[in-house]
Each structure stands twice: as structure tokens, then as C-alpha cells.
N, C-alpha and C positions, 0 to 999 in steps of 0.2 A: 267125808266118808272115805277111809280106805277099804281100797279090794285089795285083793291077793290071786296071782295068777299063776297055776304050775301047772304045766301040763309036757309032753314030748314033744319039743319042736322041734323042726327040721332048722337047718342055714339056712339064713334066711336075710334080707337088708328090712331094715327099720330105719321108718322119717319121723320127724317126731313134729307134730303137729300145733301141741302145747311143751312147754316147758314142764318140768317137774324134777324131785328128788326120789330117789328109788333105793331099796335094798332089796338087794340079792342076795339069796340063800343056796347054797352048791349042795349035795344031796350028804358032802362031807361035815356040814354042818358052820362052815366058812361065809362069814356074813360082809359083803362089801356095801355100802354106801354112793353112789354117786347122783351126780346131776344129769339132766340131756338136756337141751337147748331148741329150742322151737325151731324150724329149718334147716337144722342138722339132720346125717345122717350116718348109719354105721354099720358093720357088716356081724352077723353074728353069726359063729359056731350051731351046731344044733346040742342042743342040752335040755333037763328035766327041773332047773333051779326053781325055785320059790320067789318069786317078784312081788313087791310090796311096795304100791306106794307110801310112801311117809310123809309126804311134804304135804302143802296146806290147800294145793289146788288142784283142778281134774289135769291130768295127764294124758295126754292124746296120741299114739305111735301109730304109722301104716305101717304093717308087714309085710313082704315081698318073698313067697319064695318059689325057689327056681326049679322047671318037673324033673 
């Protein structure tokens, strides 16, 4: 099953729980491609992008953001 995630987020850290393959859409219309890794973690901007899983298995991230 893919979902698809857009909404306004805030900065925020993400762990990522499961492993997964992801595409990202910027509202420019700019499509990147990457990986994240199960016990990894990464800090992110806040932005309104298009998230799309692709890959073949559920993708798991906790969000963290700061008041």
C-alpha cells in the first residue's frame, strides 16, 4: 500500500523506526528520491512537501517537534 503525506510541518527530528524508500515532492514541483534507515535519525526544516512512500514495505518515523 502506498500513502502519501502532505501537510505544514513544523522543524521537527525524525527516528525512523522501519527502514524505507521515500519521494519527495517540494511544492516547486522537484522530486528527490531517497532511503532512511531503521535507527537513524535526522533533523528537518519545516516545509509543506508531498511524501510518498515507494518502496515495498511499511515505513515507520517518530516525529519530535520542539514548542
Amino acid at each position: 500500500m502506498t500513502r502519501v503525506s502532505r501537510a505544514d510541518r513544523k522543524a521537527r527530528a525524525n527516528h525512523f523506526l522501519k527502514s524505507g524508500t521515500l519521494e519527495r515532492t517540494s511544492k516547486d514541483g522537484k522530486k528527490t528520491v531517497y532511503e532512511r534507515k531503521a535507527g537513524t535519525s535526522v533533523w528537518l526544516e519545516a516545509d509543506s512537501d508531498v511524501v510518498k512512500n515507494i518502496g515495498k514495505t511499511t515505513f515507520v518515523a517518530v516525529a519530535v517537534t520542539p514548542k
